[in-house]
C-alpha positions as CSV (number, residue, x, y, z in Angstrom):
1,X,-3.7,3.4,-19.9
2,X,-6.1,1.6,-17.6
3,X,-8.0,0.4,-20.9
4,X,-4.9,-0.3,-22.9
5,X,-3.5,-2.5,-20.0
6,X,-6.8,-4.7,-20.2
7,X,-6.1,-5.5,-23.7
8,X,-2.2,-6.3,-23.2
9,X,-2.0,-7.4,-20.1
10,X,1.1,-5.5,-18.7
11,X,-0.2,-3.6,-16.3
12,X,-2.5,-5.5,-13.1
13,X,-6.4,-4.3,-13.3
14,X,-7.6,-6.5,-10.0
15,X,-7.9,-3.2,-8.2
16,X,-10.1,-1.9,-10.5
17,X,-9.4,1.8,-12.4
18,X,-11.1,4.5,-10.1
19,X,-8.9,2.4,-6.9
20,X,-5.3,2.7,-9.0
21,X,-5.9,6.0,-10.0
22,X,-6.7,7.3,-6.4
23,X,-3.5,5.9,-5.5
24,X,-1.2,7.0,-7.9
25,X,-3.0,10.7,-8.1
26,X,-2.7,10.4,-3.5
27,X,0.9,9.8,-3.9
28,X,2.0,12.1,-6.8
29,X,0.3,15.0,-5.0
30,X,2.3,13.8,-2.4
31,X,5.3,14.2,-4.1
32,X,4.3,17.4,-5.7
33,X,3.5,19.0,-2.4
34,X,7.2,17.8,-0.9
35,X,8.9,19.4,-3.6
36,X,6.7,22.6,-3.0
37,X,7.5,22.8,0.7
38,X,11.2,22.1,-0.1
39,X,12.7,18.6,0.8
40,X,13.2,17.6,4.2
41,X,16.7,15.8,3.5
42,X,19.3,17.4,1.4
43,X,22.3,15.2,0.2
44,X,25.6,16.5,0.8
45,X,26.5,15.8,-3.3
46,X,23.2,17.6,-4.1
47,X,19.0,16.9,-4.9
48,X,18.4,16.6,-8.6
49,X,14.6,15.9,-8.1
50,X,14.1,14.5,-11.4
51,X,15.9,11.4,-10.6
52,X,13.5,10.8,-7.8
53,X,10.6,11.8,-9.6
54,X,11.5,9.3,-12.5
55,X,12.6,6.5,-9.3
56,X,8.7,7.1,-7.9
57,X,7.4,6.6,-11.2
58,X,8.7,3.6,-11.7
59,X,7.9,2.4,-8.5
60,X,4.0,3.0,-9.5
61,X,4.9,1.2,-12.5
62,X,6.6,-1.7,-10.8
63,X,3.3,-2.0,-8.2
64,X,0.7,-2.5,-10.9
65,X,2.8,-4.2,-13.3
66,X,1.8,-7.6,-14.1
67,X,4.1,-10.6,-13.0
């Protein structure tokens, strides 16, 4: 992706690969971990975690993507 973003410039590469890829691994283990301990905050309509998965995924995306 890192590579691919390079050639097509949609995605930023001033942080360099091994620095974006820390991050986004930190903060998806992050997630991961939150949904294994159970969430902290339950809505009173419900928790459909893959709507916040896919709303911290693009959050990544809109971080490194390329104004």
């Amino acid at each position: 992706m890192y590579l691919k973003a390079m050639q097509d410039e949609t995605l930023r590469v001033d942080e360099g690969e091994e620095k974006m890829f820390s991050k986004t691994l930190h903060l998806m283990l992050a997630a991961v971990t939150r949904y294994v301990v159970g969430p902290v905050y339950i809505p009173e309509k419900g928790f459909d975690a893959m709507e916040e998965l896919e709303t911290m995924k693009e959050m990544l995306l809109e971080r490194y993507r390329k104004v």
